[in-house]
C-alpha beads as a LAMMPS data file, in Angstrom:
LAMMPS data file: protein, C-alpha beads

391 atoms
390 bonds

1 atom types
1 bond types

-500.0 500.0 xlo xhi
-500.0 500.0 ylo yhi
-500.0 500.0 zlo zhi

Masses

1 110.0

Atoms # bond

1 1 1 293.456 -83.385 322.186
2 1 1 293.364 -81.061 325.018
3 1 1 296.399 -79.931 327.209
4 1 1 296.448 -80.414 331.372
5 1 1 298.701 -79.085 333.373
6 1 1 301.703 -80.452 334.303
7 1 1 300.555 -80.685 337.796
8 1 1 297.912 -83.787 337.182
9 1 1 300.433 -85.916 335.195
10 1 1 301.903 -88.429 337.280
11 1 1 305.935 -88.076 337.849
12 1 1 306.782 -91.629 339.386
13 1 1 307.682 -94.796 338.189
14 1 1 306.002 -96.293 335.184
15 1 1 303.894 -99.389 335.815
16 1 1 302.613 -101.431 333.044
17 1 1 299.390 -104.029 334.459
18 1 1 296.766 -106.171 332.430
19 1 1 296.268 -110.012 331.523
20 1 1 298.893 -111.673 329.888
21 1 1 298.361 -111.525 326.307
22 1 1 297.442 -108.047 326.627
23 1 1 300.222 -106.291 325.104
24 1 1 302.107 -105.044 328.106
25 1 1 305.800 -106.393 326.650
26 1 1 305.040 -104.854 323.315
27 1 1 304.020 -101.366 325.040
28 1 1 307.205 -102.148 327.434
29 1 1 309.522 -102.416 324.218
30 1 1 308.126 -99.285 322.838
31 1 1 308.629 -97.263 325.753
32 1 1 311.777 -98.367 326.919
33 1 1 313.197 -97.536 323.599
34 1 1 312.653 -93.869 324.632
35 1 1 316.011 -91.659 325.976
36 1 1 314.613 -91.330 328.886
37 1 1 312.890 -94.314 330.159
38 1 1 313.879 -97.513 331.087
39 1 1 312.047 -100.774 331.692
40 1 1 313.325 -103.985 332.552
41 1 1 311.844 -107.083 331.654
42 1 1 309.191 -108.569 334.638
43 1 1 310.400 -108.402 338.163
44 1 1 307.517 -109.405 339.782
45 1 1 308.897 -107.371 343.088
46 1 1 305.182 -106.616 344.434
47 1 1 305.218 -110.130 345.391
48 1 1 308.250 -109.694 347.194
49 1 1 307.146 -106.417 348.608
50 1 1 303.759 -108.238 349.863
51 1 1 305.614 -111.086 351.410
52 1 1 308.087 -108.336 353.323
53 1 1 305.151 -106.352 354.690
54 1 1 303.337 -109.494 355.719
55 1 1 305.561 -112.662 356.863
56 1 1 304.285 -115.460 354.851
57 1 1 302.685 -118.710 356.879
58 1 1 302.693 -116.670 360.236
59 1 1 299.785 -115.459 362.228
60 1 1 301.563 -112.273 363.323
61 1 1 302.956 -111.818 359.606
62 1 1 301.625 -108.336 359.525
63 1 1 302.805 -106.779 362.620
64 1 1 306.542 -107.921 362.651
65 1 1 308.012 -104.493 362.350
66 1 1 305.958 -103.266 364.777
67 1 1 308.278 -105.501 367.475
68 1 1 311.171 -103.442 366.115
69 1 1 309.388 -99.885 366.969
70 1 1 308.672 -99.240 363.404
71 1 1 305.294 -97.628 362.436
72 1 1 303.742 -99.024 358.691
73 1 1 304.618 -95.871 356.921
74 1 1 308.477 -96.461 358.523
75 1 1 308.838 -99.524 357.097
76 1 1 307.070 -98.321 353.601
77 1 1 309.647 -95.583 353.738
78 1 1 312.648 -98.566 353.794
79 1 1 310.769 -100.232 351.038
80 1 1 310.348 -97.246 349.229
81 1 1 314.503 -96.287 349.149
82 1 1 315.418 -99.848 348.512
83 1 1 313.423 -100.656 345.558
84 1 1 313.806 -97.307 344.165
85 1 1 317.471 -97.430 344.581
86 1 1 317.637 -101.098 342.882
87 1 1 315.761 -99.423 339.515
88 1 1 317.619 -96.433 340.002
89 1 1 320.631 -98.017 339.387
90 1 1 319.189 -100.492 336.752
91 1 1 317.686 -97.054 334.752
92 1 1 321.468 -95.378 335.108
93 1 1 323.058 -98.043 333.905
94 1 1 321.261 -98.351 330.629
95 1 1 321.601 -94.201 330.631
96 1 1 318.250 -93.125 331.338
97 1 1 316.729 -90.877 334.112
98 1 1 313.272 -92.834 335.043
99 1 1 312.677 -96.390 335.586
100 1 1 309.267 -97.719 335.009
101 1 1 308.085 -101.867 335.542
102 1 1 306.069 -104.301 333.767
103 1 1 304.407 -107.387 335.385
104 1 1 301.120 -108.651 334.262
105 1 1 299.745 -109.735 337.616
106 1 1 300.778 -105.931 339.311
107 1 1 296.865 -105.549 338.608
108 1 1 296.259 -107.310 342.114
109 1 1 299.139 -105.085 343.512
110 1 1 298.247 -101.722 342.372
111 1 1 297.603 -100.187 346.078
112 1 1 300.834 -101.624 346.936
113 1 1 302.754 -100.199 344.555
114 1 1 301.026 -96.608 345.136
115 1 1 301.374 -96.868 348.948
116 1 1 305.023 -97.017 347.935
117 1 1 304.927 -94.625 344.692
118 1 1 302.054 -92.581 345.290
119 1 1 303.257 -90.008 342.391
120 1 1 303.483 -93.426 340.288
121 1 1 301.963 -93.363 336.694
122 1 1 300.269 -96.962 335.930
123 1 1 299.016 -97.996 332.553
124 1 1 296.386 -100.808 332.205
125 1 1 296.736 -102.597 328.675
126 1 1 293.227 -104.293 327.121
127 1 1 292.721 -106.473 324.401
128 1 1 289.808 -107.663 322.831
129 1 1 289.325 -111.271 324.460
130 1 1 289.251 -113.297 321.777
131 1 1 292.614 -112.163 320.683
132 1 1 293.786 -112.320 324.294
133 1 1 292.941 -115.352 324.686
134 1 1 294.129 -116.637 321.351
135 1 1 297.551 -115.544 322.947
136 1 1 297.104 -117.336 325.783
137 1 1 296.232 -120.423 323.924
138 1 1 298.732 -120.348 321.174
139 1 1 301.451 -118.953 323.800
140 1 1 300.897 -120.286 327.265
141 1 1 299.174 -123.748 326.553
142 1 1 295.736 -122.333 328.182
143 1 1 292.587 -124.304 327.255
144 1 1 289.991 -121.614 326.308
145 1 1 288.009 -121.565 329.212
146 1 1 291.188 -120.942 330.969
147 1 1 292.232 -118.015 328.739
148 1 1 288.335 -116.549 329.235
149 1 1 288.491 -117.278 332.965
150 1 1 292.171 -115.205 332.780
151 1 1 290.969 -112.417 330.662
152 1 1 287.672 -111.683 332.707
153 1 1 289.389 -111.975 336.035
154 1 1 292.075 -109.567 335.444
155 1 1 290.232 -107.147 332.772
156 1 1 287.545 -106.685 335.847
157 1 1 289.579 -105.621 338.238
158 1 1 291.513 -103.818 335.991
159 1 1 288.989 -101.914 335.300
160 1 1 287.277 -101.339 338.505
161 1 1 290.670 -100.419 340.260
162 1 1 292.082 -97.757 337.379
163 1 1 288.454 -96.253 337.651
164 1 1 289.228 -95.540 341.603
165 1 1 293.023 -94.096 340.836
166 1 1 291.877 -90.695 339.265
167 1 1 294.791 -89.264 337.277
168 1 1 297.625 -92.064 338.318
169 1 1 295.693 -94.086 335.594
170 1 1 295.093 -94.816 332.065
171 1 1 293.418 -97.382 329.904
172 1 1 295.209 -98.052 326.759
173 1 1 294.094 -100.770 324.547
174 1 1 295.812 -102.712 322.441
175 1 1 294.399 -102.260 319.477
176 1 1 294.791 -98.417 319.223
177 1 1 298.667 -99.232 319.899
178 1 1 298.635 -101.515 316.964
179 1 1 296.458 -99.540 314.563
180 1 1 297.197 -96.466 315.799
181 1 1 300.669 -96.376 316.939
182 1 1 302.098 -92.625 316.542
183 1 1 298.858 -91.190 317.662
184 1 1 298.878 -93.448 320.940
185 1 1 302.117 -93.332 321.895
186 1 1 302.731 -89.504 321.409
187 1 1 299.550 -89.037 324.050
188 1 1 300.984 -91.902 326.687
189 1 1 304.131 -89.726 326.295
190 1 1 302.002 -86.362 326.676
191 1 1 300.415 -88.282 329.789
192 1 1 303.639 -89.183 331.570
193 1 1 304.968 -85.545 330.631
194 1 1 307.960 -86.872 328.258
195 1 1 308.869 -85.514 324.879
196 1 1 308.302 -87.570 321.343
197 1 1 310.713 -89.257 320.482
198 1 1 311.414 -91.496 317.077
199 1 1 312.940 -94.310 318.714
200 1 1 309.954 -95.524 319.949
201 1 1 308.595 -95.900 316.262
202 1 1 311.654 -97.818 315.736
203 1 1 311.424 -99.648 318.976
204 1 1 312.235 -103.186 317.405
205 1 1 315.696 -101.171 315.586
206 1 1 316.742 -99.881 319.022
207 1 1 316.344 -103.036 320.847
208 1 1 318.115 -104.864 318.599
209 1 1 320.420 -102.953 318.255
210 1 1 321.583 -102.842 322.086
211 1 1 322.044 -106.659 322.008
212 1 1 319.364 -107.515 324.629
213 1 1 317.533 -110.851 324.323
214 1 1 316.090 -111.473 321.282
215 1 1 313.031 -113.109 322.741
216 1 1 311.700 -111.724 325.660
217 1 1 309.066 -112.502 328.112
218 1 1 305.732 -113.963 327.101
219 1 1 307.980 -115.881 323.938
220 1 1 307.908 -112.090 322.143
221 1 1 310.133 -111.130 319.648
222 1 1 311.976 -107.967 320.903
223 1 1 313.134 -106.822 316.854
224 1 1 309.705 -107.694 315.512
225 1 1 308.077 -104.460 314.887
226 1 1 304.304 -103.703 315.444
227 1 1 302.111 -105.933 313.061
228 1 1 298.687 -104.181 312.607
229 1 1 297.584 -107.822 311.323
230 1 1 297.804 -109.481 314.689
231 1 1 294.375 -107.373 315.895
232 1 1 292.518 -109.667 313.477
233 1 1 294.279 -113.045 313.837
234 1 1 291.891 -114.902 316.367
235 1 1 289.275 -114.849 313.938
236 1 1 291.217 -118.249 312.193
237 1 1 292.303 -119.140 315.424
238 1 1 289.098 -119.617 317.425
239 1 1 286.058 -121.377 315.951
240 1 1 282.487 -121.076 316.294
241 1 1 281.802 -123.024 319.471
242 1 1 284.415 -120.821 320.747
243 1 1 283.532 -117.622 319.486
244 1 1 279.880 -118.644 321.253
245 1 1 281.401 -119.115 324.557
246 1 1 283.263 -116.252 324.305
247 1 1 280.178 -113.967 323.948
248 1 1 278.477 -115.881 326.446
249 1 1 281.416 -115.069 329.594
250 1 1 282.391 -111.922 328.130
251 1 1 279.349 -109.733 326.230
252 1 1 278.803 -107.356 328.562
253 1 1 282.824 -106.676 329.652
254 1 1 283.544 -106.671 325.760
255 1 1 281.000 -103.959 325.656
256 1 1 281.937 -101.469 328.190
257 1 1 285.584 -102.037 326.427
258 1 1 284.318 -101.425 322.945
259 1 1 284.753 -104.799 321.323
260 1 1 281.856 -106.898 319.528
261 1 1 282.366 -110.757 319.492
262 1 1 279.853 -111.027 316.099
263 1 1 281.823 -107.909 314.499
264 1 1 285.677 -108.769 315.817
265 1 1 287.331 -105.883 313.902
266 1 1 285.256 -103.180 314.434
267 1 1 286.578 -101.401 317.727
268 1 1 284.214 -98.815 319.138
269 1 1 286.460 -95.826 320.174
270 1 1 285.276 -95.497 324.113
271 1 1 286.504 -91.884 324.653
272 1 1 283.578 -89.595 324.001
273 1 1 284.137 -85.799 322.118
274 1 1 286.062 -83.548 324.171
275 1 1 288.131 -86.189 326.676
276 1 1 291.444 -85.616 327.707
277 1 1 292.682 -88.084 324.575
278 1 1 291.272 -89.676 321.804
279 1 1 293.065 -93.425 322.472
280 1 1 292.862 -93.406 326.310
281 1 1 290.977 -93.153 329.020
282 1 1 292.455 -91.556 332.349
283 1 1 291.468 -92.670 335.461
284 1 1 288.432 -90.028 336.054
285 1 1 287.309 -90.759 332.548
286 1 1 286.769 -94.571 333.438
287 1 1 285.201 -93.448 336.210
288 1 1 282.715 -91.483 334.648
289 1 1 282.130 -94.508 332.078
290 1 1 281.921 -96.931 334.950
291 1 1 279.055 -95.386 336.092
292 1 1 277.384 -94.500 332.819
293 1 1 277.406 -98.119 331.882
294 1 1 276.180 -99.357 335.362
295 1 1 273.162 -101.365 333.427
296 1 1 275.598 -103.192 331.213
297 1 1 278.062 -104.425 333.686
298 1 1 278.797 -103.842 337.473
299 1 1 282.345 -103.268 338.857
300 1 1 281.275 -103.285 342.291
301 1 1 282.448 -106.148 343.342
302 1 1 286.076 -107.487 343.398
303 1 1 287.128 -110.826 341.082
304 1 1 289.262 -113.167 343.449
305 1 1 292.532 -112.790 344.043
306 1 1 295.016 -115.371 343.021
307 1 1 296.605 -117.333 346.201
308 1 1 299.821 -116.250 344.592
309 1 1 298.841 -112.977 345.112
310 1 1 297.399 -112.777 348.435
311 1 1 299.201 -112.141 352.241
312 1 1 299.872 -115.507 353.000
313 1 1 297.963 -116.394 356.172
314 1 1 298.005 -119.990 357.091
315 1 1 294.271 -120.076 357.589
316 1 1 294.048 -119.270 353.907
317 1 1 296.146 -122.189 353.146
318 1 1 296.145 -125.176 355.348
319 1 1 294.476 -126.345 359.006
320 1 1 297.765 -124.722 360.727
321 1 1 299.405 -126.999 363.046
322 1 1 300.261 -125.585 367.058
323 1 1 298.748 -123.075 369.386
324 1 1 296.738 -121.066 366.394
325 1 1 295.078 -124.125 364.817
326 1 1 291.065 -123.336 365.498
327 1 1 289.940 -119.476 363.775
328 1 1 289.218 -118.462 366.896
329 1 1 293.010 -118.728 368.441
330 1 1 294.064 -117.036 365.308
331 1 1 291.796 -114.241 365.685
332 1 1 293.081 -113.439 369.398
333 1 1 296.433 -113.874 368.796
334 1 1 296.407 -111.144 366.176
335 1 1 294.511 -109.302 368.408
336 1 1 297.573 -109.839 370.566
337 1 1 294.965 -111.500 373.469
338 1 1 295.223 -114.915 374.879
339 1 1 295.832 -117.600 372.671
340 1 1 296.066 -121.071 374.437
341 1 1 292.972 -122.789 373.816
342 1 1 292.013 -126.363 375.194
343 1 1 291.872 -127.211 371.717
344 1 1 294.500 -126.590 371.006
345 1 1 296.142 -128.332 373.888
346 1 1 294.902 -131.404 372.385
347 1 1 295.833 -132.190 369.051
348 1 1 292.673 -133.826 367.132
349 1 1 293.830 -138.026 366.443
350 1 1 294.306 -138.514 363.340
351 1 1 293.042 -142.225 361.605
352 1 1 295.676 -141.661 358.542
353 1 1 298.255 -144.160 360.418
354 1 1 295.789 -146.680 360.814
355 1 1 294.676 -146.894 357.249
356 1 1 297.943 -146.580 356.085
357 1 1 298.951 -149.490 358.222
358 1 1 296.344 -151.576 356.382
359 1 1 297.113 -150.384 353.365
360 1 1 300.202 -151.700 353.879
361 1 1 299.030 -155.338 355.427
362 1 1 296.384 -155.713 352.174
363 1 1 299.996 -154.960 349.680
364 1 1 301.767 -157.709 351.553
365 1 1 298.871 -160.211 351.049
366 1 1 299.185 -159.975 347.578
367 1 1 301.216 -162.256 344.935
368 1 1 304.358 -160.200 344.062
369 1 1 302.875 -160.817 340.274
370 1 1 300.193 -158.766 341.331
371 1 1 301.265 -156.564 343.664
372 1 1 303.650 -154.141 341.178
373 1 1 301.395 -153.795 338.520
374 1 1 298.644 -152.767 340.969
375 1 1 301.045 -150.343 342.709
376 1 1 301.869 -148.873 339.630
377 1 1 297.836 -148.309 338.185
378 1 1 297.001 -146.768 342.128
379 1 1 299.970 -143.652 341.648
380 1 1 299.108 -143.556 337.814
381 1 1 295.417 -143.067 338.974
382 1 1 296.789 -140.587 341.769
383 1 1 298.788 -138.658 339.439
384 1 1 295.489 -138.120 337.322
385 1 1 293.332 -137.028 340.263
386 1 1 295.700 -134.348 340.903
387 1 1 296.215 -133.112 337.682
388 1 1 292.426 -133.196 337.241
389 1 1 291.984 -131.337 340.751
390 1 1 294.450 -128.568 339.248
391 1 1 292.594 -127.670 336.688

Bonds

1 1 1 2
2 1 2 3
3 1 3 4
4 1 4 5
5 1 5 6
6 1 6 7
7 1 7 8
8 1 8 9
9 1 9 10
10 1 10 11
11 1 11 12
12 1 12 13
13 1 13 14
14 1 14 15
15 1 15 16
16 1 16 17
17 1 17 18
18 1 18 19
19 1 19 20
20 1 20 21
21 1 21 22
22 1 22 23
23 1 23 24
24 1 24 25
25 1 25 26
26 1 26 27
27 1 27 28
28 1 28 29
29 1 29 30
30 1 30 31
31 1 31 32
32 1 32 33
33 1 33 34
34 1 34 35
35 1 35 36
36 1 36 37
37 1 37 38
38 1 38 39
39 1 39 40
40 1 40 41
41 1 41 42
42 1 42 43
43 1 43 44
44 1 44 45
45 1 45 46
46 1 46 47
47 1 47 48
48 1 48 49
49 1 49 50
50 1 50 51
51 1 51 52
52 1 52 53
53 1 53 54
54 1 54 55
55 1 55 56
56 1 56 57
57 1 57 58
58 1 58 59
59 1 59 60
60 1 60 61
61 1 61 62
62 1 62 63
63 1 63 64
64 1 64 65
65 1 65 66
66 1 66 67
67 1 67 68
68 1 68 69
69 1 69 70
70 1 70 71
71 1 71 72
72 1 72 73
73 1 73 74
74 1 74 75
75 1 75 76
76 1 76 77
77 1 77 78
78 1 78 79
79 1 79 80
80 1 80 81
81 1 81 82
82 1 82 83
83 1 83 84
84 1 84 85
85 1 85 86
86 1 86 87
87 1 87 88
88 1 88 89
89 1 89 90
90 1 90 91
91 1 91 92
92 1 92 93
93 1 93 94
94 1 94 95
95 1 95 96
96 1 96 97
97 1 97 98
98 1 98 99
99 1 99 100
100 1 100 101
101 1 101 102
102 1 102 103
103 1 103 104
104 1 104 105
105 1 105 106
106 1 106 107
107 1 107 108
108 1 108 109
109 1 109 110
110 1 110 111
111 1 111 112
112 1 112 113
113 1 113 114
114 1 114 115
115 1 115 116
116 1 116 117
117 1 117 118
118 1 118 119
119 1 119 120
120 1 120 121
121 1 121 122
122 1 122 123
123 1 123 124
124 1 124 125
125 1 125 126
126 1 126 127
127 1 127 128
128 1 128 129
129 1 129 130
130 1 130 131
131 1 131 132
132 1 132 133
133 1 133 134
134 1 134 135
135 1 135 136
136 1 136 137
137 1 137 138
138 1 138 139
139 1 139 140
140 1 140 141
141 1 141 142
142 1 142 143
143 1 143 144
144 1 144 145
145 1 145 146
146 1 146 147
147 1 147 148
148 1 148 149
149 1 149 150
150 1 150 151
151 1 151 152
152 1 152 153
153 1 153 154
154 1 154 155
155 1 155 156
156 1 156 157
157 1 157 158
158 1 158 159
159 1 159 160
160 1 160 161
161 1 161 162
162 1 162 163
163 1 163 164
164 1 164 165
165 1 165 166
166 1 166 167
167 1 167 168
168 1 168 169
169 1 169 170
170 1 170 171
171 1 171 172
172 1 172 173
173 1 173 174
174 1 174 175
175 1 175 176
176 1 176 177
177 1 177 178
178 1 178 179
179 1 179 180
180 1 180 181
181 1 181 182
182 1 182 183
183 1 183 184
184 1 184 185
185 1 185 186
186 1 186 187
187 1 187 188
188 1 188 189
189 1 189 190
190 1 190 191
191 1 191 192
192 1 192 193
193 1 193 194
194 1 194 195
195 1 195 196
196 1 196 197
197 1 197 198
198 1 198 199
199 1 199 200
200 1 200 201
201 1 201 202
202 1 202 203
203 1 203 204
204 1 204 205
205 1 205 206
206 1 206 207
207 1 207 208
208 1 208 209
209 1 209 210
210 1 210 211
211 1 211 212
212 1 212 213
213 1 213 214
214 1 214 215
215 1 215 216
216 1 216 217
217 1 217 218
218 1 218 219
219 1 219 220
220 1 220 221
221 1 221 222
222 1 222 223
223 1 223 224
224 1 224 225
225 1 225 226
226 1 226 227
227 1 227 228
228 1 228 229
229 1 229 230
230 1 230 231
231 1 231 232
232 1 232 233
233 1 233 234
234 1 234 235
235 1 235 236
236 1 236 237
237 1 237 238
238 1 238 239
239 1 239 240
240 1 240 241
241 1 241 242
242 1 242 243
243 1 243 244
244 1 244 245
245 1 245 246
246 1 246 247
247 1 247 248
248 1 248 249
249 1 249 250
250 1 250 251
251 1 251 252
252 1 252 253
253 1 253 254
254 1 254 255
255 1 255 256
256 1 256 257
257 1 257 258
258 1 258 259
259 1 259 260
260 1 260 261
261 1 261 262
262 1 262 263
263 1 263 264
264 1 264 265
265 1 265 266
266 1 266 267
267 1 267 268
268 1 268 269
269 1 269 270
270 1 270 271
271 1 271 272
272 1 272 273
273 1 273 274
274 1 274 275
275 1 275 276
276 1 276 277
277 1 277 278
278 1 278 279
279 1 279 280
280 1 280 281
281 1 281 282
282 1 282 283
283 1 283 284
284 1 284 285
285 1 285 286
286 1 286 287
287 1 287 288
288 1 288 289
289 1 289 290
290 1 290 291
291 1 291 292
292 1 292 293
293 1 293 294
294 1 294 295
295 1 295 296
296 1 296 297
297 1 297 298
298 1 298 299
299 1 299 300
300 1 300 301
301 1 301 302
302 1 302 303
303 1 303 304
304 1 304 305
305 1 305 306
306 1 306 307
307 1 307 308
308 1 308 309
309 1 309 310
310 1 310 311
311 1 311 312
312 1 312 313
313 1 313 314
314 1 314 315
315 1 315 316
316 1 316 317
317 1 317 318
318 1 318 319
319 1 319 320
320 1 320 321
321 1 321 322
322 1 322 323
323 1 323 324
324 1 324 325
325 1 325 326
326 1 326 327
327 1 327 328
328 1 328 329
329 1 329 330
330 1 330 331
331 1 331 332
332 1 332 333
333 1 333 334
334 1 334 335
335 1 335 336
336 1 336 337
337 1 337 338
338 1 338 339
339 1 339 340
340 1 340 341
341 1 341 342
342 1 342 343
343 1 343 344
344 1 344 345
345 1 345 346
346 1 346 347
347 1 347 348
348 1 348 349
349 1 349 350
350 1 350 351
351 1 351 352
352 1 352 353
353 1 353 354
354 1 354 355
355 1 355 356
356 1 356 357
357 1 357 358
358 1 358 359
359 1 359 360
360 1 360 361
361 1 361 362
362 1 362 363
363 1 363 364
364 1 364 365
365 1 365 366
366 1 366 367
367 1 367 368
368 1 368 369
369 1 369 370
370 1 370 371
371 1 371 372
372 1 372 373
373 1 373 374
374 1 374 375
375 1 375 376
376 1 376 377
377 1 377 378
378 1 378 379
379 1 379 380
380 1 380 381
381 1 381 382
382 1 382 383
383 1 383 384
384 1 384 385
385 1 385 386
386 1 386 387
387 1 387 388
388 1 388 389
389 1 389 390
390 1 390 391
């Protein structure tokens, strides 16, 4: 292992990113067990911090501050001292000196949080997908084409955005954290320019012994310690059919990431001779393998953000009722240009009174014998549709 300067190691916050079922609370446990770092459980504050800088379910959501004279980078600089001041005071209070944060879905929030933190240090956590999604499974209730649709989405962009963040990034995956845990953790240390420390090999000791919750998010087990078995434990879990869909969706991702679907347990180190670290790869190393690997897969293009995770515009949600109805009335009016259309002077008719005037007409008709076991079939077969419609 070579040795940077201090200079290109990031000296911010701490944010941990990945799928769920990644390994992001174990990593969080282990690191927050350090003297000098502390990390909540999730917070989930980017989604708070996206719904501040953009008023949800409002066409001029994004400009609001600008009515109070403020410029974007003013009202990042509030942001900025508030949040930092919250985990501040959350990092003091369990004696430590820098806070760090760990929410799964922060992978569709990363330019957020280094518009706010630009000296931030973010991790990305990978796991091979079929123990991933095993997690998910076994943990969450997913279906496995959920869990595959989960992993791909967020391992994608994952990837693709820690390739763009040069030395604000690293890749750490979870199964050189499980196998490999001293030699890991000692260079994510190195990386964020902290000292070893022992505690973190005894991270399930020290967080027992402080009398936090005994199971934490994602239904871990804060005082179990790390269980080198768990890399191999899908392999029971999933069966064939599975394991063939599996390599169908995620072959050439797997790849680039130095897993094998036919050979689960072998894990291809992806760090070539003379990198930074031999269990990571910083941002300009991903980079470099991005490109390398261009045949196998393409990161060019962005997976699709979860609605959850989005600026909520109302076009992106519902036909908005009022003045900014039609596209183009919403386009002007965050131009800030006329927005008073004809069309939307006149409210489109809608036919959903009528038929629900002779819905009610063909229920009164009926025999009352009838009539409440038929009710009761129409929501039952309601209820279905939308739970089918949700999946």
């Amino acid at each position: 292992m070579t040795t940077e300067e201090p200079s290109t190691r990031p000296s911010g916050p701490i944010f941990i990113v990945g799928a769920m079922g990644s390994g992001t609370t174990l990593l969080r446990l282990i690191l927050d067990s350090h003297e000098h770092i502390a990390i909540p459980q999730e917070t989930g504050i980017m989604r708070t911090v996206n719904a501040q800088r953009w008023t949800p379910f409002w066409v001029f959501g994004g400009r609001w501050y600008t009515r109070l004279g403020m410029t974007e980078e003013d009202l990042l600089d509030e942001l900025r001292r508030f949040y930092g001041r919250i985990f501040d005071r959350y990092a003091r209070s369990q004696g430590k000196r820098r806070w760090g944060e760990k929410t799964p879905w922060h992978v569709w929030h990363i330019d957020g949080i280094l518009s706010l933190w630009p000296d931030a240090a973010v991790i990305g956590m990978t796991r091979h997908p079929g123990g991933n999604v095993s997690s998910l499974m076994t943990r969450f209730g997913y279906k496995l084409s959920q869990g595959i649709r989960h992993w791909t989405r967020y391992t994608h962009e994952l990837v693709r955005k820690g390739s763009e963040l040069g030395d604000n990034f690293v890749l750490c995956r979870y199964e050189d954290l499980v196998l490999h845990p001293d030699e890991t953790v000692r260079e994510l240390l190195d990386w964020l320019g902290e000292p070893w420390s022992d505690a973190v090999r005894r991270h399930h000791d020290v967080q027992a012994a402080r009398g936090n919750p005994t199971v934490v998010e994602g239904r871990t087990r804060a005082d179990d310690p790390i269980d080198a078995s768990r890399v191999a434990k899908w392999v029971d879990r999933i069966d064939e059919r599975g394991r063939r869909k599996l390599e169908e969706r995620t072959a050439a991702l797997s790849s680039f990431l130095g897993y094998s679907i036919a050979a689960p347990t072998e894990i291809t180190p992806i760090v070539e001779e003379g990198g930074r670290f031999t269990r990571m790869l910083t941002g300009p190393e991903l980079a470099k393998r991005r490109v390398t690997m261009r045949d196998v897969i393409d990161f060019d293009d962005r997976q699709p953000v979860p609605l959850a995770d989005r600026r909520l515009r109302p076009s992106e949600i519902a036909p908005h009722p009022g003045p900014y109805r039609t596209p183009g009335a919403m386009a002007r009016a965050r131009a800030g240009g006329p927005h008073i259309s004809a069309a939307s002077r006149a409210p489109a008719r809608s036919r959903k009174p009528r038929v629900s005037r002779h819905r009610r007409m063909a229920r009164r008709a009926l025999p009352a014998a009838v009539r409440a076991p038929l009710i009761a079939i129409l929501r039952g077969l309601r209820r279905l549709g939308r739970r089918m419609a949700g999946r």
